[in-house]
C-alpha positions as a Markdown table, in Angstrom:
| # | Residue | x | y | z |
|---|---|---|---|---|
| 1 | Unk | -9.0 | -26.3 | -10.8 |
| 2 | Unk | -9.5 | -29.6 | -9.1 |
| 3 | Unk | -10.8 | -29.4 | -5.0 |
| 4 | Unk | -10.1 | -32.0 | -2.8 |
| 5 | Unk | -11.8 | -32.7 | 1.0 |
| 6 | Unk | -9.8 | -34.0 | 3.2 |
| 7 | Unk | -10.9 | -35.0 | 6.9 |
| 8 | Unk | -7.5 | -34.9 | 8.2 |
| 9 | Unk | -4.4 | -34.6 | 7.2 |
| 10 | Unk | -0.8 | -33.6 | 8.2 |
| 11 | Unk | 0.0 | -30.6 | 6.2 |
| 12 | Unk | -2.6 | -29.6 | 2.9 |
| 13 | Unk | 1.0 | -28.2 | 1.7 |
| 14 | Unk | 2.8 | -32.0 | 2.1 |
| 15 | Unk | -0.4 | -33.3 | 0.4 |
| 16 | Unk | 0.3 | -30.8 | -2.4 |
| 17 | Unk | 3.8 | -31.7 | -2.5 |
| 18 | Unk | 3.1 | -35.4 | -2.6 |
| 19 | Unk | 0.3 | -35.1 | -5.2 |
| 20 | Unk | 2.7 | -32.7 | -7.1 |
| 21 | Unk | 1.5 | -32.7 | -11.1 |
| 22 | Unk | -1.9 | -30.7 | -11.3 |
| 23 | Unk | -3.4 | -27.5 | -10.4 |
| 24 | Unk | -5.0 | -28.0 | -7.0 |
| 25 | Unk | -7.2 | -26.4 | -4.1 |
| 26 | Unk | -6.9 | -28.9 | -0.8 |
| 27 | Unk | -8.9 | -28.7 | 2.0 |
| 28 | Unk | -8.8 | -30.0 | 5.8 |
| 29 | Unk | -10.9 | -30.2 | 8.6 |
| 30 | Unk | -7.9 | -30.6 | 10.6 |
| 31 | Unk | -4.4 | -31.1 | 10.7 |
| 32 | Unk | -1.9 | -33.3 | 12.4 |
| 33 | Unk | 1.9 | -31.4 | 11.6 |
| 34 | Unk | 0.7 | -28.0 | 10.2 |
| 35 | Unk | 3.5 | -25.4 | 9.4 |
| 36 | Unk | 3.7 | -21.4 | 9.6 |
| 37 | Unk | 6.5 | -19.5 | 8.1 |
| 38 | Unk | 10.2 | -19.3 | 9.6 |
| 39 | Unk | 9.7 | -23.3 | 10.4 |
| 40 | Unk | 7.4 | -22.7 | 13.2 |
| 41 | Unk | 4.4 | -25.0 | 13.9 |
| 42 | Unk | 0.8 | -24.2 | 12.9 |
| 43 | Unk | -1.8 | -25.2 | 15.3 |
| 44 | Unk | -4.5 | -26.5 | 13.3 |
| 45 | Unk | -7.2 | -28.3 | 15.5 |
| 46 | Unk | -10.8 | -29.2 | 13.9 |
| 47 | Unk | -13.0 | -26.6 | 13.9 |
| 48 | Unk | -10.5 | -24.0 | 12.0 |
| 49 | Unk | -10.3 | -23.8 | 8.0 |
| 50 | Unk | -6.5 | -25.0 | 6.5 |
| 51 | Unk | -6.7 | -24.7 | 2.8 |
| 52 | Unk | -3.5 | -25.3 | 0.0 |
| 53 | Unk | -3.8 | -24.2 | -3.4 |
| 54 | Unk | -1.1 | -25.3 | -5.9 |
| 55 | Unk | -0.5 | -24.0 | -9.2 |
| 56 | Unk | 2.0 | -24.4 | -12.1 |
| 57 | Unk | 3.6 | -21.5 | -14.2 |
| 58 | Unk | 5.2 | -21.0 | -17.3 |
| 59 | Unk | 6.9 | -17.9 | -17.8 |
| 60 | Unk | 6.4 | -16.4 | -14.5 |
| 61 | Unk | 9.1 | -14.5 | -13.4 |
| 62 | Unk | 10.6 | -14.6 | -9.9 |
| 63 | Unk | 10.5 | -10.7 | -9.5 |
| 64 | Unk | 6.9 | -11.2 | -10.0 |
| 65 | Unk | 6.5 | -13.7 | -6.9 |
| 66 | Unk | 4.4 | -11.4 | -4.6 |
| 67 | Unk | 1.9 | -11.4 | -6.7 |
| 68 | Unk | 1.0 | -14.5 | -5.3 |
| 69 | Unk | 1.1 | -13.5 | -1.3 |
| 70 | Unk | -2.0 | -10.7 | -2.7 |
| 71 | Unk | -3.5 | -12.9 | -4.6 |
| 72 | Unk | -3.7 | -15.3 | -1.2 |
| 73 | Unk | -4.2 | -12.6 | 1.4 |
| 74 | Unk | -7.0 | -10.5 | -0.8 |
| 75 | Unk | -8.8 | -14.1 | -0.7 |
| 76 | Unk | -8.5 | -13.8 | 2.8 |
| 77 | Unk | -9.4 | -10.8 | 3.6 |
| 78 | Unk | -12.4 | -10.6 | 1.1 |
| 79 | Unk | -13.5 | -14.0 | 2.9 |
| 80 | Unk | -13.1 | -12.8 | 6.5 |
| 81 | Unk | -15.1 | -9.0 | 5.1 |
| 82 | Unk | -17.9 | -11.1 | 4.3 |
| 83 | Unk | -18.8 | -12.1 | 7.5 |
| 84 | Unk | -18.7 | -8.8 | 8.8 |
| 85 | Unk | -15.6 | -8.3 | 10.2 |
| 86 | Unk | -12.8 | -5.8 | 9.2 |
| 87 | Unk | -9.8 | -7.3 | 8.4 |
| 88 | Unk | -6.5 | -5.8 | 8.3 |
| 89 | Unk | -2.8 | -6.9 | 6.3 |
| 90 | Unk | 0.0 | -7.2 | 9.2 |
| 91 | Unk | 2.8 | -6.9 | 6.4 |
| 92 | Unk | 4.1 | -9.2 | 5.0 |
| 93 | Unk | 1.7 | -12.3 | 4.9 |
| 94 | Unk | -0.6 | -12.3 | 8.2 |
| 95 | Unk | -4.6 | -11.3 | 8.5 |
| 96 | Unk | -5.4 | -9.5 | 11.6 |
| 97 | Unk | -9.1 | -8.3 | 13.5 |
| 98 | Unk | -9.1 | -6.1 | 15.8 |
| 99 | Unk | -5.4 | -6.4 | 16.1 |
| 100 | Unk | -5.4 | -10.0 | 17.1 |
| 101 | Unk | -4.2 | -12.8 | 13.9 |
| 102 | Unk | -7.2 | -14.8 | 12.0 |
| 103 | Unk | -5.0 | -16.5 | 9.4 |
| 104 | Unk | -1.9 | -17.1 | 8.9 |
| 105 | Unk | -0.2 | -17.9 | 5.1 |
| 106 | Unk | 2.5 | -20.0 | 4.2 |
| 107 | Unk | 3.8 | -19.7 | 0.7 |
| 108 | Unk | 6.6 | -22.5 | -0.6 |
| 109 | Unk | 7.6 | -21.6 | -4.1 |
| 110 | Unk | 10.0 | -23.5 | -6.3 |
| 111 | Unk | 12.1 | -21.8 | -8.8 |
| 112 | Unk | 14.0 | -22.5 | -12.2 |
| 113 | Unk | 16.7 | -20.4 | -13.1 |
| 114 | Unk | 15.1 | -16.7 | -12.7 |
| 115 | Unk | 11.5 | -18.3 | -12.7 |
| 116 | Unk | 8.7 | -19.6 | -10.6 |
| 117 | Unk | 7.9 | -23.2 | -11.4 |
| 118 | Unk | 5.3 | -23.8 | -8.5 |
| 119 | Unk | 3.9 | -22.5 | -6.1 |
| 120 | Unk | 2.1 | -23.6 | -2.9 |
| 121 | Unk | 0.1 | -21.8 | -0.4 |
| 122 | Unk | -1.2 | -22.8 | 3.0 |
| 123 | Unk | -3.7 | -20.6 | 4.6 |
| 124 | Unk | -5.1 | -21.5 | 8.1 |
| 125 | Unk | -8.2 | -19.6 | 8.9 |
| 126 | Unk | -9.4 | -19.4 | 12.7 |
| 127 | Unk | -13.3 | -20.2 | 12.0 |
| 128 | Unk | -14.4 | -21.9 | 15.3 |
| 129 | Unk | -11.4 | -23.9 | 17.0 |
| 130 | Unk | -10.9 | -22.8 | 20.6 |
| 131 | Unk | -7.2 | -21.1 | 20.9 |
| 132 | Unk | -4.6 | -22.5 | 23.2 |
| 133 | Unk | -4.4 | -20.2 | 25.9 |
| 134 | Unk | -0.6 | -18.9 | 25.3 |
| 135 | Unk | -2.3 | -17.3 | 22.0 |
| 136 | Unk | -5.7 | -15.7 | 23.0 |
| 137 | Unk | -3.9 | -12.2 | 23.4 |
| 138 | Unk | -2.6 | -12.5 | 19.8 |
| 139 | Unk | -4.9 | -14.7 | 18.3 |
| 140 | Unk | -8.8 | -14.6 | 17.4 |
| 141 | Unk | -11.2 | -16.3 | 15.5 |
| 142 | Unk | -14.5 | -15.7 | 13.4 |
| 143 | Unk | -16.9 | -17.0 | 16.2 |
| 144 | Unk | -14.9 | -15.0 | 18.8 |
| 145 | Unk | -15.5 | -11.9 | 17.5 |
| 146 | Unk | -19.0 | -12.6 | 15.7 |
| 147 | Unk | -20.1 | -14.4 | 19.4 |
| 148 | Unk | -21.4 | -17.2 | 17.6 |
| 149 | Unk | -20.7 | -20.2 | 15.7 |
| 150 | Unk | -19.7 | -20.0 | 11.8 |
| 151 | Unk | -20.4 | -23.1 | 9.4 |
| 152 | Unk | -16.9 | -23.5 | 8.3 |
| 153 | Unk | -18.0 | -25.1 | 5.0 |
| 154 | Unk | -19.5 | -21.4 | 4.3 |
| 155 | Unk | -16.0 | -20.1 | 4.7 |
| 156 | Unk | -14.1 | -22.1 | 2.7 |
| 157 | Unk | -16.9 | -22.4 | -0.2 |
| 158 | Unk | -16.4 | -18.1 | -0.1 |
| 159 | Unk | -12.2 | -18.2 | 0.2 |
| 160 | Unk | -12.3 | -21.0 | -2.8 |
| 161 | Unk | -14.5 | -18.8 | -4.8 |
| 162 | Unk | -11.8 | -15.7 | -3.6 |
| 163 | Unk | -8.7 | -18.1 | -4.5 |
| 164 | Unk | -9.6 | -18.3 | -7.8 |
| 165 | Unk | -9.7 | -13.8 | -8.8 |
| 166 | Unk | -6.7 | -12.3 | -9.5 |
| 167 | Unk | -5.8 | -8.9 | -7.3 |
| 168 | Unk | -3.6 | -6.0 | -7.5 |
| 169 | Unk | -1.3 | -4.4 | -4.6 |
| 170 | Unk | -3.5 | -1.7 | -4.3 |
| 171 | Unk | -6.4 | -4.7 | -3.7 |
| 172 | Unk | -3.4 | -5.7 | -1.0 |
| 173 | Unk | -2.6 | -2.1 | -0.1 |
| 174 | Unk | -6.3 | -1.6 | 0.5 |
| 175 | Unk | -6.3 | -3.5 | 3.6 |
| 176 | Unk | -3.3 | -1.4 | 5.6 |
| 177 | Unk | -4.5 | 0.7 | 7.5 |
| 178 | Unk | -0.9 | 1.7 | 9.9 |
| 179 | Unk | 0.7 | 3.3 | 6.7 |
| 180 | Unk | 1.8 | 6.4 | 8.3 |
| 181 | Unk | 2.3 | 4.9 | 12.0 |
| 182 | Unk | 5.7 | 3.9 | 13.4 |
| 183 | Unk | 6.3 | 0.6 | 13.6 |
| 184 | Unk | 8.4 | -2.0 | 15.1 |
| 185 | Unk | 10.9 | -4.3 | 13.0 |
| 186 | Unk | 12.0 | -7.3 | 14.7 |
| 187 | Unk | 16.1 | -8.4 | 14.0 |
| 188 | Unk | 18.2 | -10.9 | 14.6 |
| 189 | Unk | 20.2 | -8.0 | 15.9 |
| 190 | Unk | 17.5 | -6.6 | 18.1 |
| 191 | Unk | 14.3 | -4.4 | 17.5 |
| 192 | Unk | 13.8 | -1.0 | 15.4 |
| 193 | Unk | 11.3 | 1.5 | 15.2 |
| 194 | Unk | 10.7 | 2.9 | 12.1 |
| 195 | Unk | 7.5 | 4.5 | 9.9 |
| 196 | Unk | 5.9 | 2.8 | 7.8 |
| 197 | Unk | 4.8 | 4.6 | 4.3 |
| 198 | Unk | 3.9 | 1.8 | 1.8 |
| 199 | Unk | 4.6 | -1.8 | 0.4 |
| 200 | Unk | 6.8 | -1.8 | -3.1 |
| 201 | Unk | 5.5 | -4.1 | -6.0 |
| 202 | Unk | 8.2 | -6.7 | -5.0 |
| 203 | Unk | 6.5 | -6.8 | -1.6 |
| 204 | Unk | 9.4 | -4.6 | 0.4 |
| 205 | Unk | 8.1 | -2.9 | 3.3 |
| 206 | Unk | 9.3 | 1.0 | 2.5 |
| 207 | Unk | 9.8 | 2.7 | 5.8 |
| 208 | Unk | 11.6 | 5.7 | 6.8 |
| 209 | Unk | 14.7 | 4.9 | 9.2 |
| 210 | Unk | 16.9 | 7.4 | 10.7 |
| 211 | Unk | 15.4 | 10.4 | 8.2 |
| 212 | Unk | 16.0 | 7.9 | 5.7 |
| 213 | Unk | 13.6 | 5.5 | 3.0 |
| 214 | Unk | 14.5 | 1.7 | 3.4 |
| 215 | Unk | 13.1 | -0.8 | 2.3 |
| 216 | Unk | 12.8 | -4.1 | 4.1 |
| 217 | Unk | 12.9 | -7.6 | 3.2 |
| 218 | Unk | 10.4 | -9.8 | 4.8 |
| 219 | Unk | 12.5 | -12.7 | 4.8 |
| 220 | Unk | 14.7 | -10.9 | 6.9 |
| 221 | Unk | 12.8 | -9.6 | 9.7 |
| 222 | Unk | 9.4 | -9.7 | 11.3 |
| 223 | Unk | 6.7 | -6.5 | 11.8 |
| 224 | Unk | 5.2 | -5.5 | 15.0 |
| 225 | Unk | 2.2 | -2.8 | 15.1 |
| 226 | Unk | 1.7 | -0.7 | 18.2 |
C-alpha cells in the first residue's frame, strides 16, 4: 500500500478523497479543518498523529462494514498497548485511557447497491499536542499519561505496521472492559441507562433495556461510561 508524509494538510480524509484511485495510508503532522464523526470538528494541532487509510473493495458486502471500525480501532489500540498504556473501546469507534479519549476514528464509506466501494478512515491519535483546556477532563494524550515526550514518528511507524493486520470482533471485544456495567445512551429524545452485555458482528451495541435485549445502532445515539 502506498504511504504518503504530509507536513500539513486540511483533512488526510479530503486528501484521500481528492487523490481517490489507489490504495493509500496518509499521514500529517498537523491539520488545518480536521473532522470527527456527527460533523463535529477535530482538533488536530502538530504534535498529535492524524493518519487516513483508503482502500478499494470488490465484493465486500455492506453487512460486513464493521469489519472495518476493528480493523481500525485494534490498530489503535495495539499501537497505544505498546507504549505501555491500557487502552480501552468506548463503543462504537473511540479509544479511551484511563477513561479519558486518545483517538478518535472517522470512517467515510461509499457504497454500490448492497456493497462497499471505498472506504476511508481518519484516525487522530493524541501523541504529544497540548489539549485545549475545555477537553482535558475528557481528553488525554500518550505524553500525559507516560509523563514524557513520545517521538511521534515511532507511533505512526507501529499503527502503519497495525493498519495493515486484519482483526476479529473478539480482537475488538477484547478491549471492553464495561460489558456487564450500566451504561448511559445519549438520544435525541433524552438520556437512557441501560446494561451493556456485548457488541453484535454488525457492530450493534446489545444492551438490556427495561428487562429487555436491544440492540443499538450507533448512528443513532452516542455512549456514555460511568
Amino acid at each position: 500500500m502506498k504511504i504518503i508524509e504530509l507536513r500539513e494538510i486540511d483533512s488526510t480524509n479530503e486528501y484521500c478523497k481528492r487523490h481517490g484511485g489507489e490504495n493509500l495510508i496518509v499521514t500529517a503532522i498537523s491539520q488545518t479543518s480536521g473532522k470527527g464523526t456527527k460533523g463535529r470538528g477535530f482538533v488536530s494541532d502538530e504534535g498529535g498523529l492524524y493518519v487516513s487509510v483508503m482502500r478499494h473493495y470488490d465484493n465486500f458486502l455492506s453487512c460486513d462494514a464493521f469489519k472495518i471500525m476493528v480493523n481500525a480501532c485494534v490498530a489503535v489500540c495495539r499501537t497505544v498497548q505498546k507504549f505501555g498504556l491500557k487502552p480501552v473501546i468506548r463503543w462504537a469507534n473511540d479509544v479511551l485511557v484511563n477513561g479519558k479519549k486518545i483517538c478518535g476514528t472517522l470512517i467515510e464509506n461509499t457504497f454500490s447497491g448492497s456493497y462497499v466501494n471505498r472506504s476511508i478512515v481518519g484516525m487522530g491519535i493524541n501523541v504529544n499536542n497540548k489539549l485545549p483546556n475545555e477537553l482535558k477532563n475528557i481528553a488525554t494524550s500518550l505524553s500525559s499519561e507516560l509523563n514524557r515526550t513520545v517521538e511521534v514518528k515511532a507511533v505512526r511507524n507501529e499503527l502503519i505496521k497495525n493498519l495493515q493486520k486484519n482483526y476479529t470482533i473478539e480482537d475488538y471485544k477484547n478491549y471492553i472492559d464495561w460489558f456487564g456495567e450500566e451504561v448511559t445512551i445519549k438520544t435525541e429524545r433524552g438520556e437512557l441507562t441501560a446494561l451493556a452485555v456485548d457488541v453484535d458482528y454488525d457492530g450493534g451495541l446489545l444492551c438490556v433495556i427495561a428487562g429487555s435485549v436491544k440492540k443499538i445502532n450507533s448512528a443513532e445515539v452516542s455512549l456514555r461510561l460511568k
